[in-house]
C-alpha positions in Angstrom: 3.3 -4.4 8.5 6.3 -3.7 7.8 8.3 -0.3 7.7 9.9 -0.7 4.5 6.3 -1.5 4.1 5.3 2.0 4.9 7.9 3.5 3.4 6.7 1.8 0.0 3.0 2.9 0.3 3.8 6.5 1.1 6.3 6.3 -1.9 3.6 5.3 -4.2 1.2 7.4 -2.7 3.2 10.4 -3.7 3.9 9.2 -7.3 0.2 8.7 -7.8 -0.6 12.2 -6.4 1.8 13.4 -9.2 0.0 12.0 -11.8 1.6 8.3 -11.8 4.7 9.9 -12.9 7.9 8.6 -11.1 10.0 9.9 -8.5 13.2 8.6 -8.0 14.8 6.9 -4.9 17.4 10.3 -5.6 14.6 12.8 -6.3 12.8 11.6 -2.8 15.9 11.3 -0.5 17.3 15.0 -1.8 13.2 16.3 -0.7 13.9 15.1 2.5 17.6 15.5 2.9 18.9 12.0 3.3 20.9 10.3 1.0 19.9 8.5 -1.6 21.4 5.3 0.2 19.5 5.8 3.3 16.5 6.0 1.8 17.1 3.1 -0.5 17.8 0.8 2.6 14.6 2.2 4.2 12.2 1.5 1.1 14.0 -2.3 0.7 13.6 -3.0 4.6 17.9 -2.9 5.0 17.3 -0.5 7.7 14.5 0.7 10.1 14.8 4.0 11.2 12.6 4.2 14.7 10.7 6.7 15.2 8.7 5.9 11.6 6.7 2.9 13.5 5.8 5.4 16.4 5.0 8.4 13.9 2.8 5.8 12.0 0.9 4.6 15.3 0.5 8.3 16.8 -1.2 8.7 13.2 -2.7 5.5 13.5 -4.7 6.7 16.8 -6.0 9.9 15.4 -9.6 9.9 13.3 -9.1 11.5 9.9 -9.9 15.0 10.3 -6.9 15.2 13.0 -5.2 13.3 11.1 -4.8 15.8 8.1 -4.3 18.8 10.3 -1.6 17.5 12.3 -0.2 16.7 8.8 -1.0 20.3 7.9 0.4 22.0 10.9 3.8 19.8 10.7 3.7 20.8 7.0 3.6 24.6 7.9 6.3 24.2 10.3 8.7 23.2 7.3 7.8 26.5 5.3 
């Protein structure tokens, strides 16, 4: 798998947690403060920011409970 791959999924993840409605490339990059270029190239595979592939295999090795409270605890972090 790719990570534009990842990118993509996560991406469409979101949307369909908000009701299948759209986000755009714009909308997303300005939640995360990047620009809207950056995370263009990441969703089409034009660039491959590192640490993604590690933070996806960390996740990777944790069962699903973990999973979602390391999410949660990162989460809380931002707030």
């Amino acid at each position: 798998m790719q990570i534009n791959d990842l990118f993509n999924i996560l991406h469409n993840s979101l949307e369909s947690q908000n009701n299948g409605k759209k986000i755009s490339l714009k909308d997303m990059s300005q939640r995360f403060g990047l620009s809207m270029r950056t995370y263009q190239d990441w969703k089409l595979g034009r660039a491959k920011p590192q640490a993604a592939a590690t933070v996806m295999q960390m996740l990777g090795m944790l069962d699903d409970s973990e999973i979602i409270r390391t999410v949660r605890k990162i989460n809380s972090l931002e707030e």
